[in-house]
C-alpha positions, 0 to 999 in steps of 0.5 A: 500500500502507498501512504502520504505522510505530510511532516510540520517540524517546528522549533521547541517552544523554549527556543529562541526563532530568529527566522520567526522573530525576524518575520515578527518584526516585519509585520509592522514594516508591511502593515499588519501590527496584529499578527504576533509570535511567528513560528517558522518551521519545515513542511515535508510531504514524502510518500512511503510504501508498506503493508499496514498504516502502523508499519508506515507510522513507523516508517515515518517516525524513524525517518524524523527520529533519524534524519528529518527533525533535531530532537534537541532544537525540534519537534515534529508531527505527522499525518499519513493517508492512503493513496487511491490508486487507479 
């Protein structure tokens, strides 16, 4: 079975975001003062072939824990669907 997994990989909340920070700051510059507390993160979207959901949810999982997502600086999750083939 095919699956789409769609990956947000966001900085800890604790840390510091200088990209979001700086995105922040240029609100104002572009006439929206309201708009606050920008995160920026990653978006990934890889497709993955296995026999079950559950063994693609691992699948997925290893590929963040490994290689995707920074456990010290990042935090990740994931949605995965079945690709209808025709």
């Amino acid at each position: 079975m095919q699956f789409r997994a769609d990956i947000v990989i966001m900085p800890h909340r604790a840390l510091l975001d200088p990209q979001g920070k700086a995105v922040t700051s240029s609100m104002s510059n572009i006439g929206l003062p309201e708009i606050e507390n920008v995160r920026v993160g990653k978006h990934i979207q890889l497709d993955v072939t296995a026999d079950s959901l559950e063994v693609a949810e691992a699948k997925v999982k290893e590929a963040c824990d490994k290689l995707l997502a920074n456990p010290i600086m990042e935090v990740y999750e994931f949605s995965l669907a079945e690709l209808q083939t025709a």
